[in-house]
BAGU-289083 format. One line per field, with one value per residue (C-alpha): residue number from 1; residue in three letters; x, y negated, z. Coordinates in steps of 0.25 Angstrom, whole numbers, always signed. Layout:
<rs>
pos <- c(NUM | ...) $
code <- c(ALA | ...) $
east <- c(X | ...) $
north <- c(Y | ...) $
up <- c(Z | ...) $
</rs>
This chain:
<rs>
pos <- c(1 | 2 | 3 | 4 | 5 | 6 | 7 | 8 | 9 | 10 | 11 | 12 | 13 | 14 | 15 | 16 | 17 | 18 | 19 | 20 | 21 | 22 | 23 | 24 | 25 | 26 | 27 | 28 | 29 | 30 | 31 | 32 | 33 | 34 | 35 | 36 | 37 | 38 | 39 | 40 | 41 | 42 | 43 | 44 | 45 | 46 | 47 | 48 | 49 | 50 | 51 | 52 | 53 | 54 | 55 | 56 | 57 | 58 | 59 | 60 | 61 | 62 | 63 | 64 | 65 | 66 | 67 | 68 | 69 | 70 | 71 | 72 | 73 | 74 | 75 | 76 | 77 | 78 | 79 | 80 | 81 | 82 | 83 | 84 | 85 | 86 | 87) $
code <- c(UNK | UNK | UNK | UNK | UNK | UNK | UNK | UNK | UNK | UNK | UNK | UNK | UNK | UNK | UNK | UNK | UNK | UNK | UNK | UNK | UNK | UNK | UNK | UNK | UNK | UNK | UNK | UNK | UNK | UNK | UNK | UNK | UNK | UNK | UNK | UNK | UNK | UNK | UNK | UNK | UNK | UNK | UNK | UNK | UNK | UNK | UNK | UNK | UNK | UNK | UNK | UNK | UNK | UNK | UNK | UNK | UNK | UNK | UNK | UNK | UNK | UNK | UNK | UNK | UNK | UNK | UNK | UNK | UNK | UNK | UNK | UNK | UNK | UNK | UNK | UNK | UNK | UNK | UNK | UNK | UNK | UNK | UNK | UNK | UNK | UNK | UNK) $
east <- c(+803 | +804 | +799 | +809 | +799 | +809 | +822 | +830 | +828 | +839 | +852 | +862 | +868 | +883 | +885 | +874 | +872 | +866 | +857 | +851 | +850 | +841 | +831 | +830 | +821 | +815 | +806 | +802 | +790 | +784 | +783 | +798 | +798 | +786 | +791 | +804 | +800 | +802 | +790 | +787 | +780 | +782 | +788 | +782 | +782 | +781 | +773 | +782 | +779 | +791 | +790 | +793 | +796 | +785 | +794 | +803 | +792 | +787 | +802 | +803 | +790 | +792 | +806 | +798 | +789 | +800 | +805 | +792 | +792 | +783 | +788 | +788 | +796 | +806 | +809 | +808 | +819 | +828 | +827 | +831 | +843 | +847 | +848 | +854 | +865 | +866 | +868) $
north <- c(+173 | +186 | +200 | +212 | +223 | +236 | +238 | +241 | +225 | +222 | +217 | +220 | +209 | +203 | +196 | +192 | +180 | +186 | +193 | +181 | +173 | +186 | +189 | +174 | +174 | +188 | +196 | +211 | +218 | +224 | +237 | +240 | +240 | +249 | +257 | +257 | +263 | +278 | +287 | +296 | +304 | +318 | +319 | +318 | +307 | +305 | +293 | +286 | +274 | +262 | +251 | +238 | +224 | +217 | +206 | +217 | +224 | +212 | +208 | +223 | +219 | +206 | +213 | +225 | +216 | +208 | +219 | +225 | +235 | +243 | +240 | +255 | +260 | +250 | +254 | +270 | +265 | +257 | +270 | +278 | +271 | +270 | +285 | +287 | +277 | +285 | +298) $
up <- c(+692 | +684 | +690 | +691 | +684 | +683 | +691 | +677 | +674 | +688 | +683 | +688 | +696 | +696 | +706 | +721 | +715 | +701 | +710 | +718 | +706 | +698 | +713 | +713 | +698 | +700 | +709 | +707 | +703 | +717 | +708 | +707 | +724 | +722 | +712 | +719 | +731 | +737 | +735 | +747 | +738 | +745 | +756 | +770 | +780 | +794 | +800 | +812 | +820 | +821 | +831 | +824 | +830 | +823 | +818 | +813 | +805 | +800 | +793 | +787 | +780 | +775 | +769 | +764 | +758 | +750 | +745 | +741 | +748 | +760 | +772 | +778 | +764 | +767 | +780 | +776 | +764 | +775 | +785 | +773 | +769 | +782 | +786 | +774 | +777 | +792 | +786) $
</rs>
């Protein structure tokens, strides 16, 4: 299986099929997720508390982790988009 190092390497696919056949022979290098991920670098935060189903929070890891990603980030990323689909 060959490793995805840098993002510029992604073809660019013609047809789903193309697609399937190139994920199925490569993985990515965890450190394009990391390097790909949002800095909050200065701006400032506020800590709240969500009440999760524990089955519920259980799947948003295990789809986090495959897309090697922190579980918390991806949910800030989802909320994101989706206020910006809203407004």
């Amino acid at each position: 299986m060959r490793v995805l190092t840098k993002w510029k390497d992604l073809p660019a696919f013609g047809s789903k099929e193309e697609e399937i056949a190139f994920w199925k022979q490569t993985a990515l290098d965890p450190r394009l997720m990391n390097g790909s991920m949002l800095k909050n670098d200065n701006r400032d935060s506020t800590t709240i508390t969500l009440r999760f189903d524990p089955r519920m929070l259980a799947r948003i890891k295990r789809l986090a982790r495959s897309r090697y990603l922190n579980y918390q980030s991806m949910i800030k990323q989802w909320l994101s988009e989706r206020i910006e689909k809203e407004t």
